[in-house]
N, CA, C, O and CB atoms as a CASP TS submission, in Angstrom:
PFRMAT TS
TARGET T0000
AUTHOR 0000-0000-0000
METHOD Language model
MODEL 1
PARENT N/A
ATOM      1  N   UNK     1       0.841  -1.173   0.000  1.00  0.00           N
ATOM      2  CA  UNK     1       0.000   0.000   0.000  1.00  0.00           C
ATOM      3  C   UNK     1       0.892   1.246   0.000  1.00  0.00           C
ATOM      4  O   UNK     1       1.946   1.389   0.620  1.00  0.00           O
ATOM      5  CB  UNK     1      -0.960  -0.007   1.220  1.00  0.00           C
ATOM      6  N   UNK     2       0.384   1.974  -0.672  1.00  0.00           N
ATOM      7  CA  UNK     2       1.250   3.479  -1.149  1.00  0.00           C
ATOM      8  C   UNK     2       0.895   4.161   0.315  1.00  0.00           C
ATOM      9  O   UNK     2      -0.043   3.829   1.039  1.00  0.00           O
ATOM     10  CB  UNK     2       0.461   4.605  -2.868  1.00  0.00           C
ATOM     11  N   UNK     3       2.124   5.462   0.643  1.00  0.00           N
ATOM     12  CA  UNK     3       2.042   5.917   2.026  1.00  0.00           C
ATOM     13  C   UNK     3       1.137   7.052   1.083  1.00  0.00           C
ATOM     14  O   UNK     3       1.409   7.381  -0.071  1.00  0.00           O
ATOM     15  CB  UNK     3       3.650   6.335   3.135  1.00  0.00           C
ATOM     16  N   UNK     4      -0.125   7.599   1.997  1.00  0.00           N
ATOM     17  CA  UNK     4      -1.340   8.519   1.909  1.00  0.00           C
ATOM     18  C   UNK     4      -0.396  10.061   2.031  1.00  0.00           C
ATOM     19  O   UNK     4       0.547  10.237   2.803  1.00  0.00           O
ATOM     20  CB  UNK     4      -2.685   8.171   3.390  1.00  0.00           C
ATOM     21  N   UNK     5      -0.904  10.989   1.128  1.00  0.00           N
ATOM     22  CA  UNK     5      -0.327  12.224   0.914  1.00  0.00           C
ATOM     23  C   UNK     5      -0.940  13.101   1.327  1.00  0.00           C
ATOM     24  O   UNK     5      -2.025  12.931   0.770  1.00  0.00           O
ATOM     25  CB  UNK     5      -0.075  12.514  -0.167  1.00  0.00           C
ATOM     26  N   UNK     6      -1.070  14.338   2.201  1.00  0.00           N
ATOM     27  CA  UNK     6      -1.801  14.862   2.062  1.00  0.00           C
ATOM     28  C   UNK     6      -1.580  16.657   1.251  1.00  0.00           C
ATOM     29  O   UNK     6      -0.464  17.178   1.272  1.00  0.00           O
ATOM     30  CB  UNK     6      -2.234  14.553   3.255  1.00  0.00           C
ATOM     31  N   UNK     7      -2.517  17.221   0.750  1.00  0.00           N
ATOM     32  CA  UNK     7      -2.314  18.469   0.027  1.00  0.00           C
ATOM     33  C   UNK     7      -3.293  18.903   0.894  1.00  0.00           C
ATOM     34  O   UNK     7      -4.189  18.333   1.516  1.00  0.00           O
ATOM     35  CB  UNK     7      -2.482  18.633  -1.614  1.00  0.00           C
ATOM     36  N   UNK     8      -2.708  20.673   0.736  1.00  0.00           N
ATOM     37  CA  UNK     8      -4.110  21.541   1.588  1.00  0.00           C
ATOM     38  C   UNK     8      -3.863  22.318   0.417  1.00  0.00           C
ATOM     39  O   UNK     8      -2.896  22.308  -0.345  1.00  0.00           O
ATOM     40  CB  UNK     8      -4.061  22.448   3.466  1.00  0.00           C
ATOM     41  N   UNK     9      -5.332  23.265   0.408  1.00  0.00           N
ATOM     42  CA  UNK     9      -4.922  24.376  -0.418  1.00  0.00           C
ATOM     43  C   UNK     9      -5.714  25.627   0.599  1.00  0.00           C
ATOM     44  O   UNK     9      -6.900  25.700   0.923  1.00  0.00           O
ATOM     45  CB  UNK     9      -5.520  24.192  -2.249  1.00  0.00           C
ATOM     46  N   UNK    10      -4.934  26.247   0.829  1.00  0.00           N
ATOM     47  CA  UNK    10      -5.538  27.482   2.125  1.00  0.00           C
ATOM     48  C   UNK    10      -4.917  28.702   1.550  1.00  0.00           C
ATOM     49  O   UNK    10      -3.918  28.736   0.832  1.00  0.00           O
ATOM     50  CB  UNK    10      -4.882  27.257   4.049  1.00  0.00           C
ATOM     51  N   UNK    11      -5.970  30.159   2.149  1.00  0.00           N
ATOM     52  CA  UNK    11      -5.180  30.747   1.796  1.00  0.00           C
ATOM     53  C   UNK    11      -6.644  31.983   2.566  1.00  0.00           C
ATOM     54  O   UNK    11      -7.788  31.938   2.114  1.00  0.00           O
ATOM     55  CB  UNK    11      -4.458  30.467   0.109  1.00  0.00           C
ATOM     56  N   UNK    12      -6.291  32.828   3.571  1.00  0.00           N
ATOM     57  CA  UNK    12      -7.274  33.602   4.174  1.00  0.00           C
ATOM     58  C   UNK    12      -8.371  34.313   3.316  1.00  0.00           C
ATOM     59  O   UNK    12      -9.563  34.419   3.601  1.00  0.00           O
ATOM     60  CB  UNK    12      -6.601  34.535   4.894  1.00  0.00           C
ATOM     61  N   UNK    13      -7.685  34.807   2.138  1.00  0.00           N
ATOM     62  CA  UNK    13      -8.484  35.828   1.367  1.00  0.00           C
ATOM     63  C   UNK    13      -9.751  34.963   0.566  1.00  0.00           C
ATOM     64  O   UNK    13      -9.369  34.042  -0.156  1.00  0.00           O
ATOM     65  CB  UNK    13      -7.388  36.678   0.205  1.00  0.00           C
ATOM     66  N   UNK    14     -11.197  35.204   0.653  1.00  0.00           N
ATOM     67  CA  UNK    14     -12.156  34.833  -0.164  1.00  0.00           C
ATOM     68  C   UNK    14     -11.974  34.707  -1.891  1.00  0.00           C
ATOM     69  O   UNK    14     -11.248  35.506  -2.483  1.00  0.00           O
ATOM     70  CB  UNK    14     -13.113  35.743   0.196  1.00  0.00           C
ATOM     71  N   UNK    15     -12.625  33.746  -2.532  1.00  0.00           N
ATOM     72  CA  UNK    15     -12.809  34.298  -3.756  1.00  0.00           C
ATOM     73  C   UNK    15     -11.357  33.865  -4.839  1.00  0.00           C
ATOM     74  O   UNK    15     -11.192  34.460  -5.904  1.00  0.00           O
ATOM     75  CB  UNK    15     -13.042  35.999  -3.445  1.00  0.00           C
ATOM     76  N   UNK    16     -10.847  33.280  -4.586  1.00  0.00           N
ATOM     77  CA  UNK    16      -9.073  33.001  -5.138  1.00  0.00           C
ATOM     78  C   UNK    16      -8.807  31.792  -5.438  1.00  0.00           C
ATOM     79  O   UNK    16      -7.696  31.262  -5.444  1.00  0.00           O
ATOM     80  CB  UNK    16      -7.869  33.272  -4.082  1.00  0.00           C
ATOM     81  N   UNK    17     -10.589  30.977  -5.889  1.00  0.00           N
ATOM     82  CA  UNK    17     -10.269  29.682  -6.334  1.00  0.00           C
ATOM     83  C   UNK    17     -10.011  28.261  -5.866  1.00  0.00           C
ATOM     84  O   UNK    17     -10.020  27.311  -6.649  1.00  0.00           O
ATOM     85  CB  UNK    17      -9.506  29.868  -6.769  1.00  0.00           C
ATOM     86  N   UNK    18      -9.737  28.123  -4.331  1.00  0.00           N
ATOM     87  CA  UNK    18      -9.451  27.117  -3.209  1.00  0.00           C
ATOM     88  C   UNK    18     -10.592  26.554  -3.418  1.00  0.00           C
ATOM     89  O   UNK    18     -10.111  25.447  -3.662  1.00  0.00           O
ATOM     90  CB  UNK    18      -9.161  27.561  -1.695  1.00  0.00           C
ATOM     91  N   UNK    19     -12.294  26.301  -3.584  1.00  0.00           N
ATOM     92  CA  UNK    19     -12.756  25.276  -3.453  1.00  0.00           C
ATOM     93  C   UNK    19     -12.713  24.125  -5.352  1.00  0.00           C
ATOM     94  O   UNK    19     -12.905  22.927  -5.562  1.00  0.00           O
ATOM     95  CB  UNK    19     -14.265  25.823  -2.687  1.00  0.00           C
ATOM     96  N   UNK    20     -12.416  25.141  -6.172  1.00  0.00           N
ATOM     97  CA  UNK    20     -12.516  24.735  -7.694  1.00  0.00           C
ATOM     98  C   UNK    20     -10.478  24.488  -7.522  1.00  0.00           C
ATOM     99  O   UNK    20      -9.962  23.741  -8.354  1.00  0.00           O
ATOM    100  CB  UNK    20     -13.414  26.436  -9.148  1.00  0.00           C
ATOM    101  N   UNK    21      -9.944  24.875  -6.899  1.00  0.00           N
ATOM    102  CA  UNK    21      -8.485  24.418  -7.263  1.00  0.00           C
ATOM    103  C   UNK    21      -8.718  22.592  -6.294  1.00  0.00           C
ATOM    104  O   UNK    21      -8.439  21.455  -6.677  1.00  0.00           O
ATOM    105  CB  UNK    21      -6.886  25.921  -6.380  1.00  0.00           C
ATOM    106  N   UNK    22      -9.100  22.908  -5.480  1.00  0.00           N
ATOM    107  CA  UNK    22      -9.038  21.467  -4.659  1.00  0.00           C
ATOM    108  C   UNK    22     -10.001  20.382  -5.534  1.00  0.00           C
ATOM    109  O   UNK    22      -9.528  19.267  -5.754  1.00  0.00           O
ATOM    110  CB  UNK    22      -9.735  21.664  -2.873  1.00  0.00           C
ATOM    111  N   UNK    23     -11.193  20.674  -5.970  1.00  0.00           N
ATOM    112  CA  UNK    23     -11.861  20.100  -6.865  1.00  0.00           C
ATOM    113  C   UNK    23     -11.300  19.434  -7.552  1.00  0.00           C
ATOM    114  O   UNK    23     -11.253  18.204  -7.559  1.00  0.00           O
ATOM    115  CB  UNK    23     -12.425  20.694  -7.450  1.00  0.00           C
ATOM    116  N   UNK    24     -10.555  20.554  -8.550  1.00  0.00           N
ATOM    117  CA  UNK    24      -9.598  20.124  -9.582  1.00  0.00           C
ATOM    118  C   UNK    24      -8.709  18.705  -9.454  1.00  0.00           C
ATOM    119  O   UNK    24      -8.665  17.655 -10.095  1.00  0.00           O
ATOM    120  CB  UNK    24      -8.648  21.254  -9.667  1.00  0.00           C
ATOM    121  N   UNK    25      -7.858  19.380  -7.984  1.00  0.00           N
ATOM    122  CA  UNK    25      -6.716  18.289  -7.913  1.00  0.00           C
ATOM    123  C   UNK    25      -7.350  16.678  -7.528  1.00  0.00           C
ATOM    124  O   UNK    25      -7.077  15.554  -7.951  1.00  0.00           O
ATOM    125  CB  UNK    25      -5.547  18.823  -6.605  1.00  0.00           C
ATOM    126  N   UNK    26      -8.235  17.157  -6.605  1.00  0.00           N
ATOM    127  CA  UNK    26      -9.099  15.461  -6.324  1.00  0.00           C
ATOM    128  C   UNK    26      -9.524  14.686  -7.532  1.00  0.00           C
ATOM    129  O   UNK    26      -9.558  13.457  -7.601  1.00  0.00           O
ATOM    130  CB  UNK    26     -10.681  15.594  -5.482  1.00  0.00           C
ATOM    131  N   UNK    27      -9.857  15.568  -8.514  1.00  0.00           N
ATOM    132  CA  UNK    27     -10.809  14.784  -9.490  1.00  0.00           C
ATOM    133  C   UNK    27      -9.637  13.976 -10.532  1.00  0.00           C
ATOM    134  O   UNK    27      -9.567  12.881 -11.090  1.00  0.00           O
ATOM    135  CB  UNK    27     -12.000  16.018 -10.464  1.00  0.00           C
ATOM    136  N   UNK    28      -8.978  14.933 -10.449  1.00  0.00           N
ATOM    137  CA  UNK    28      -7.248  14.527 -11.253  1.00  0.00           C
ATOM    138  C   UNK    28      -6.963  13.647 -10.636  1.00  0.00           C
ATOM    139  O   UNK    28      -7.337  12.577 -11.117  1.00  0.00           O
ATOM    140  CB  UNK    28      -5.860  15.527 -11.223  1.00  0.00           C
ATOM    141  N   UNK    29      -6.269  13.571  -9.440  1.00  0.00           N
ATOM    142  CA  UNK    29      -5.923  11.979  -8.999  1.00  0.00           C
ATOM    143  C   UNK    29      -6.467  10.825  -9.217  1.00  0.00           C
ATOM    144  O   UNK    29      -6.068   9.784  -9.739  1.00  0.00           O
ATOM    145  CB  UNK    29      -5.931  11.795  -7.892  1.00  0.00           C
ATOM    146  N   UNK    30      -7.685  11.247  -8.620  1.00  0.00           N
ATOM    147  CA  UNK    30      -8.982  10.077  -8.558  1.00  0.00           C
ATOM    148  C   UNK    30      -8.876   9.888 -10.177  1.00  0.00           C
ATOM    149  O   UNK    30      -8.125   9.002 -10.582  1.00  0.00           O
ATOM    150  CB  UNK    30     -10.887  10.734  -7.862  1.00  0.00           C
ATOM    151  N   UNK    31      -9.403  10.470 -10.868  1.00  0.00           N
ATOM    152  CA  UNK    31      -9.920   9.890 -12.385  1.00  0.00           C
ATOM    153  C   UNK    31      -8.862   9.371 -13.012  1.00  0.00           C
ATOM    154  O   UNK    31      -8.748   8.204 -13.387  1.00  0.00           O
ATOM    155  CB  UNK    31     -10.540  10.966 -13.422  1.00  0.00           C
ATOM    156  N   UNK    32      -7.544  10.841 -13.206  1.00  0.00           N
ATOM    157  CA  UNK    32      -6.582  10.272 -14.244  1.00  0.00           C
ATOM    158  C   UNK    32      -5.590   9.039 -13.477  1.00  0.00           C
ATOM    159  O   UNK    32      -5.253   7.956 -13.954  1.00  0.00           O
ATOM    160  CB  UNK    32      -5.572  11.646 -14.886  1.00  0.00           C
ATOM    161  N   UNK    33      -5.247   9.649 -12.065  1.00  0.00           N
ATOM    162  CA  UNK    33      -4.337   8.308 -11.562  1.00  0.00           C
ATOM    163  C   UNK    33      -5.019   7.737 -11.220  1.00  0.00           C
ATOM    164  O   UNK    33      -4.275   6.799 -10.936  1.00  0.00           O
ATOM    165  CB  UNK    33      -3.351   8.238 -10.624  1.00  0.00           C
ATOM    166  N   UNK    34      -5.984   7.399 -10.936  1.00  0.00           N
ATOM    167  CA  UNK    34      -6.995   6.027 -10.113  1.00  0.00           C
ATOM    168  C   UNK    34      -6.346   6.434  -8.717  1.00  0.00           C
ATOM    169  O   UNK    34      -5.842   5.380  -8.328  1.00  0.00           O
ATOM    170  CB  UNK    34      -6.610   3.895 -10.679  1.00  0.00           C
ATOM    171  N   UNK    35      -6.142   7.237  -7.935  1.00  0.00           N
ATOM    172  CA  UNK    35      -6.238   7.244  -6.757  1.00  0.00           C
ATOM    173  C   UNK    35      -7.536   7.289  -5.896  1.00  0.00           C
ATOM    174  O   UNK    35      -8.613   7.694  -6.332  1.00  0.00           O
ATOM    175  CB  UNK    35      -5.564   8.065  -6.556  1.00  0.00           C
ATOM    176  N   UNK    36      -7.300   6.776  -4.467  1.00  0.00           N
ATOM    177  CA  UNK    36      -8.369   7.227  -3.621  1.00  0.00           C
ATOM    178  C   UNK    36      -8.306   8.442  -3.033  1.00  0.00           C
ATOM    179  O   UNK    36      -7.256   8.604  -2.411  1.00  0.00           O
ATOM    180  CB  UNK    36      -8.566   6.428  -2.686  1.00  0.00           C
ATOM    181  N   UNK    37      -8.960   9.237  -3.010  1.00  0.00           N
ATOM    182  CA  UNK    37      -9.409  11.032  -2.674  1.00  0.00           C
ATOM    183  C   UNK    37      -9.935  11.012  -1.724  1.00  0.00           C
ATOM    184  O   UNK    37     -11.069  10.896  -2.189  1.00  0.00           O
ATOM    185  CB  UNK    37     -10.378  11.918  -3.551  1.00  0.00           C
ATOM    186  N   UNK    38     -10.126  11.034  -0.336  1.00  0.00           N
ATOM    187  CA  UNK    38     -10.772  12.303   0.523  1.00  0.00           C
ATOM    188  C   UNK    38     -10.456  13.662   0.103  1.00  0.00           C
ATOM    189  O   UNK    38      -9.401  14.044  -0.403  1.00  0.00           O
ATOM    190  CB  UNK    38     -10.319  12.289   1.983  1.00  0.00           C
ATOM    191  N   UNK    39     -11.967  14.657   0.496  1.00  0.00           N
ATOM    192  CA  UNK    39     -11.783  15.836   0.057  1.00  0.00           C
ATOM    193  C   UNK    39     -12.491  16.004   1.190  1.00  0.00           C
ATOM    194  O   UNK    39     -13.171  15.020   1.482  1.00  0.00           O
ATOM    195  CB  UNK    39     -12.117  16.355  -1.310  1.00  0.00           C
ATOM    196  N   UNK    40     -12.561  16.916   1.925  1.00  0.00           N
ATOM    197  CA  UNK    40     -12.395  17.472   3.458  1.00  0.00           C
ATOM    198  C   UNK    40     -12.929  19.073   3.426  1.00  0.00           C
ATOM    199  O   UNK    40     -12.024  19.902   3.335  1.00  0.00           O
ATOM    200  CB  UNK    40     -10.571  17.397   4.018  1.00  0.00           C
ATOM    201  N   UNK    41     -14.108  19.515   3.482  1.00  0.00           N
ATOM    202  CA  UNK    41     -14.583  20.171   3.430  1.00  0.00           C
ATOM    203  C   UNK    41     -14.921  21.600   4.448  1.00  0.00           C
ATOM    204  O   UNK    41     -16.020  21.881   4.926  1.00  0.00           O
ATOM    205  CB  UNK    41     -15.102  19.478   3.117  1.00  0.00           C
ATOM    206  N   UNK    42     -13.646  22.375   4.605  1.00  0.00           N
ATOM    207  CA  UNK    42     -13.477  22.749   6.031  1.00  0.00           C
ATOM    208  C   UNK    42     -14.256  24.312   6.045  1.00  0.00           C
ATOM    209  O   UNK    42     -14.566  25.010   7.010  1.00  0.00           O
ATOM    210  CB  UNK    42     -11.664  22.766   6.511  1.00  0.00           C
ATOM    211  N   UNK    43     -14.462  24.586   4.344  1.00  0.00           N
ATOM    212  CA  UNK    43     -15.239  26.021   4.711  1.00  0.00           C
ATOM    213  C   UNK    43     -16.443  26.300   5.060  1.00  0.00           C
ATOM    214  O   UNK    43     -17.359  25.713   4.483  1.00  0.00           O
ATOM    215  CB  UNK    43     -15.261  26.784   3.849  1.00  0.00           C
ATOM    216  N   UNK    44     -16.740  27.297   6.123  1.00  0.00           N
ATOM    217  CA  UNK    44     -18.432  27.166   6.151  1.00  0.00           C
ATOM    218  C   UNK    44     -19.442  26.996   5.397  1.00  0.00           C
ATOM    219  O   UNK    44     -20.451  26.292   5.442  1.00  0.00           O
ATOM    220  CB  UNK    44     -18.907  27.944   6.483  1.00  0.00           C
ATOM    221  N   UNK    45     -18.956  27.859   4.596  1.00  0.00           N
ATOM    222  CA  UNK    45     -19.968  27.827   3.209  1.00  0.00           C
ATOM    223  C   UNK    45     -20.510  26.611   3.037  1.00  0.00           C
ATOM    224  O   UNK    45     -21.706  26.321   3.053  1.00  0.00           O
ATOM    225  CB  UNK    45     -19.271  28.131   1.807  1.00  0.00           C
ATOM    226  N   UNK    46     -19.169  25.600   2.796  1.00  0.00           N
ATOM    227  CA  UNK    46     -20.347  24.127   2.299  1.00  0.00           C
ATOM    228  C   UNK    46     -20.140  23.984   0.329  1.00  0.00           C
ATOM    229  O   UNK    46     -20.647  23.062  -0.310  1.00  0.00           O
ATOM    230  CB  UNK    46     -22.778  24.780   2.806  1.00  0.00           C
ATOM    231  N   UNK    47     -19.543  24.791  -0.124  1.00  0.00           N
ATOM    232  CA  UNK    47     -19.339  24.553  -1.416  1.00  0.00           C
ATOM    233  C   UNK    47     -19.258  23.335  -2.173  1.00  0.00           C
ATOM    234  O   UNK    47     -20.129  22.714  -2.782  1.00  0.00           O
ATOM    235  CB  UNK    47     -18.454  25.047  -1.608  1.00  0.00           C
ATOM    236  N   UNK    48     -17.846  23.091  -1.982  1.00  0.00           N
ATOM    237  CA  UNK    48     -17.340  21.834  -2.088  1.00  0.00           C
ATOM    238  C   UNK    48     -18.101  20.457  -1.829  1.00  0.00           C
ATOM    239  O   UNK    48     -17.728  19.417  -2.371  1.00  0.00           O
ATOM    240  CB  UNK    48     -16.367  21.895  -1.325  1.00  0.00           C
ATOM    241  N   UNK    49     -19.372  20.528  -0.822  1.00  0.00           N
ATOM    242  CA  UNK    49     -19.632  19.294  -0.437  1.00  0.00           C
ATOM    243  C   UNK    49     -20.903  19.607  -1.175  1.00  0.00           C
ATOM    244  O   UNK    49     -21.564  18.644  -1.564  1.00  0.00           O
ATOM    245  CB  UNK    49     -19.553  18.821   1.142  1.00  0.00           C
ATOM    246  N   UNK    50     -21.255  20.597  -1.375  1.00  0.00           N
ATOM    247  CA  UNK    50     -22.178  21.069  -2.623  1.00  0.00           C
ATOM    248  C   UNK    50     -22.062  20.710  -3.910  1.00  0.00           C
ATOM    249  O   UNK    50     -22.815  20.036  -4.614  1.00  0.00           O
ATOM    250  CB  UNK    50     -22.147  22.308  -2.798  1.00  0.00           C
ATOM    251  N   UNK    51     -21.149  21.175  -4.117  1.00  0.00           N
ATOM    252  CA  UNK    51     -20.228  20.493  -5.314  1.00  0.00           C
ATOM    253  C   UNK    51     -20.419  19.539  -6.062  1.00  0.00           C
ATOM    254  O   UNK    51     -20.647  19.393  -7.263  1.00  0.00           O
ATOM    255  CB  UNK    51     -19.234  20.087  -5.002  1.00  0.00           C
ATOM    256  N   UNK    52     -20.237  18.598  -4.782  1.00  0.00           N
ATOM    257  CA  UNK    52     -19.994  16.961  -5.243  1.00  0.00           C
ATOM    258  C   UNK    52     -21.538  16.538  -4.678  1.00  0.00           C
ATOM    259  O   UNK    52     -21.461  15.521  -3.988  1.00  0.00           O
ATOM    260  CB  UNK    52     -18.369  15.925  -4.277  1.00  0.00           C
ATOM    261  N   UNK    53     -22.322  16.835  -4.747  1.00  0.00           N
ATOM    262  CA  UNK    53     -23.853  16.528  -5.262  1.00  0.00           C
ATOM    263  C   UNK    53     -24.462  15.636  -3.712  1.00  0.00           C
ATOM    264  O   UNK    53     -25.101  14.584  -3.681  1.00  0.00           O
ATOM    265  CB  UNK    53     -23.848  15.271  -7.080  1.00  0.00           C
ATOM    266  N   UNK    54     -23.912  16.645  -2.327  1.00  0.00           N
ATOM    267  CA  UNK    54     -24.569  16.353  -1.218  1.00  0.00           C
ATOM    268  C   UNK    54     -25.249  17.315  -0.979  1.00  0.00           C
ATOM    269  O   UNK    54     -24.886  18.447  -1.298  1.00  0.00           O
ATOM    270  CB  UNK    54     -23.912  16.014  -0.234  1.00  0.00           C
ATOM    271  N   UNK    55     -26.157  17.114  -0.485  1.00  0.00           N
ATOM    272  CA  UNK    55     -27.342  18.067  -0.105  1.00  0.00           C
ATOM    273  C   UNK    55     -26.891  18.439   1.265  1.00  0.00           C
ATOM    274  O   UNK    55     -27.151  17.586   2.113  1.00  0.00           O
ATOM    275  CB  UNK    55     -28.937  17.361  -0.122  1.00  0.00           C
ATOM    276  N   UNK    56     -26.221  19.611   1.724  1.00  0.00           N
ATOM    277  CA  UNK    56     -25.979  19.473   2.969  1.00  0.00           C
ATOM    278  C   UNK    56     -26.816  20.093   4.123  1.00  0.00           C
ATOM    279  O   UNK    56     -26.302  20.454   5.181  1.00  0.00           O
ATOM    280  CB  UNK    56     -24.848  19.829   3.031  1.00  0.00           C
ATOM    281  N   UNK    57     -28.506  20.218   3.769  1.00  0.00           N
ATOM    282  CA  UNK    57     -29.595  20.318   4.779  1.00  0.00           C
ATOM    283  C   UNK    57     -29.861  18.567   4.977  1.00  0.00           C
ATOM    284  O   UNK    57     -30.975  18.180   5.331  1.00  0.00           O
ATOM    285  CB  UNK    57     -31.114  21.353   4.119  1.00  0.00           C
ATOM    286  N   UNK    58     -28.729  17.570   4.712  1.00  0.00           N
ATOM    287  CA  UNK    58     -29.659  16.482   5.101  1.00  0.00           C
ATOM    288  C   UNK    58     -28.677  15.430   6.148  1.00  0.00           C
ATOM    289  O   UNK    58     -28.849  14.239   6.411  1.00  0.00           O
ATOM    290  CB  UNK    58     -30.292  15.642   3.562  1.00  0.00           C
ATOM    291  N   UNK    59     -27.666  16.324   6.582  1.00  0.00           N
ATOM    292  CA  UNK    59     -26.572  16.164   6.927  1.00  0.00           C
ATOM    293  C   UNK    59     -26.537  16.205   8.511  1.00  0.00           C
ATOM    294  O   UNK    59     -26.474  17.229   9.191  1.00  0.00           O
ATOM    295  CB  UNK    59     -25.813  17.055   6.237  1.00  0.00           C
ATOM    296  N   UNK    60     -26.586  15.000   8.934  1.00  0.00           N
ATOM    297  CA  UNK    60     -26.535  15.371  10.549  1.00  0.00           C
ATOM    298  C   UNK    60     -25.326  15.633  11.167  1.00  0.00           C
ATOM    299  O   UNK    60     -25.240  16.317  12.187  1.00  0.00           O
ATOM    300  CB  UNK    60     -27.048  14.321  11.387  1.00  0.00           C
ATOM    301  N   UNK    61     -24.526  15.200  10.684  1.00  0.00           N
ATOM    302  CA  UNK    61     -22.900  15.284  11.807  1.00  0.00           C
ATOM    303  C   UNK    61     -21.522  16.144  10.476  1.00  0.00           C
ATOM    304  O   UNK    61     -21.111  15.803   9.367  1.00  0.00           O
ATOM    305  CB  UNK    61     -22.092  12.704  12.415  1.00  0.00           C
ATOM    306  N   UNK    62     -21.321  16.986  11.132  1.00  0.00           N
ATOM    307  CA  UNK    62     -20.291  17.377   9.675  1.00  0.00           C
ATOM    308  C   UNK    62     -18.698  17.786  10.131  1.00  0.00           C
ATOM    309  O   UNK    62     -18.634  17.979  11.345  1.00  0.00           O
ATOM    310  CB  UNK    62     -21.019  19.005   8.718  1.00  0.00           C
ATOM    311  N   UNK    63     -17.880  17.895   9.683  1.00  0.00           N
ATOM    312  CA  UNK    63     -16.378  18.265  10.295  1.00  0.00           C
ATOM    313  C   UNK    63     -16.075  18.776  11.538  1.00  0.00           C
ATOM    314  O   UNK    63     -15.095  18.698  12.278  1.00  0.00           O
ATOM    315  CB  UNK    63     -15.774  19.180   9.588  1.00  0.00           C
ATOM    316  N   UNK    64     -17.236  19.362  11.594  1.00  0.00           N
ATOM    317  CA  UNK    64     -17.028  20.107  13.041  1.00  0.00           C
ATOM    318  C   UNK    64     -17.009  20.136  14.200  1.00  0.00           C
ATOM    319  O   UNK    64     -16.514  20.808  15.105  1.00  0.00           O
ATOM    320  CB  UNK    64     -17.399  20.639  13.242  1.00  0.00           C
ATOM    321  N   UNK    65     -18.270  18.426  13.916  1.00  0.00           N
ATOM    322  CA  UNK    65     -18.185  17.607  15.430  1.00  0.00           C
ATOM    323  C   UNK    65     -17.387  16.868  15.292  1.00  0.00           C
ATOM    324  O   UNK    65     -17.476  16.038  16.198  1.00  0.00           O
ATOM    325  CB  UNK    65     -19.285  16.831  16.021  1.00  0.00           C
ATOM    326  N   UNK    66     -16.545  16.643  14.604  1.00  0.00           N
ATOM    327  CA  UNK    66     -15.050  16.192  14.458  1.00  0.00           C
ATOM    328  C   UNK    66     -14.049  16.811  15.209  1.00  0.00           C
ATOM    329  O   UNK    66     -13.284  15.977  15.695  1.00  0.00           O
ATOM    330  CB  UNK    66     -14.597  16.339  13.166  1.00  0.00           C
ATOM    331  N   UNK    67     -13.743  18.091  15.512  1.00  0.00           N
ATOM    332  CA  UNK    67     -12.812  19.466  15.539  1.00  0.00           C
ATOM    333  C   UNK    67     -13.104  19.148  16.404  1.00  0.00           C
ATOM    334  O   UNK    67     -12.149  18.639  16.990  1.00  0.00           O
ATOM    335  CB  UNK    67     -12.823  20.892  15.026  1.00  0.00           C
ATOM    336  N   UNK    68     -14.626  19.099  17.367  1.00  0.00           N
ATOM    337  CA  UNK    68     -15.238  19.658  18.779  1.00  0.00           C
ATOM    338  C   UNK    68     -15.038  18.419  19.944  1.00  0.00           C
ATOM    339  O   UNK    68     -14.944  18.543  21.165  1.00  0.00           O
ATOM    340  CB  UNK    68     -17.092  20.065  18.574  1.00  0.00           C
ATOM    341  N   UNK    69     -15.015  17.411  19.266  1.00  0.00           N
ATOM    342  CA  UNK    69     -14.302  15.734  19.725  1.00  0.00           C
ATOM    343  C   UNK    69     -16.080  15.363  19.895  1.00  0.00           C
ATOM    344  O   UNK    69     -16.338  14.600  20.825  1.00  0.00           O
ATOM    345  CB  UNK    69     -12.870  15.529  21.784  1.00  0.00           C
ATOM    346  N   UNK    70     -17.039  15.764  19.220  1.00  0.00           N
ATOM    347  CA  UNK    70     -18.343  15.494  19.403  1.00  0.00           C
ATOM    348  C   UNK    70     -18.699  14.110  18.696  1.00  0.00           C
ATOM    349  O   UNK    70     -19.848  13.671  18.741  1.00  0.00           O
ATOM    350  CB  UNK    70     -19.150  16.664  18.894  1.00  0.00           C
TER
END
């Protein structure tokens, strides 16, 4: 088994592409290399998990009761 990598893409300022750059790179691994992807959805907003075609009003537990040790 290959050792797991991880990438962040952060960056304070709104608007500069971080949920469509991370998109990007997941979908690239996953599709073109056949890797396995977690994508980790840490902004409030909810984009990203939007994104990828979750409804997130149906969502009981999300990253945060993760963070909170909930």
């Amino acid at each position: 088994m290959a050792k797991a990598k991880i990438i962040s893409v952060i960056n304070y300022k709104g608007g500069v592409g971080k949920t469509v750059s991370s998109f990007n790179i997941a979908a690239g691994l996953n599709f073109l290399n056949g890797h396995s992807v977690l994508l980790i959805d840490l902004d409030p907003q909810g984009n990203a998990t939007t994104g990828i075609g979750i409804n997130k009003g149906e969502i009981e537990n999300s990253i945060y009761d993760v963070l909170i040790g909930k």
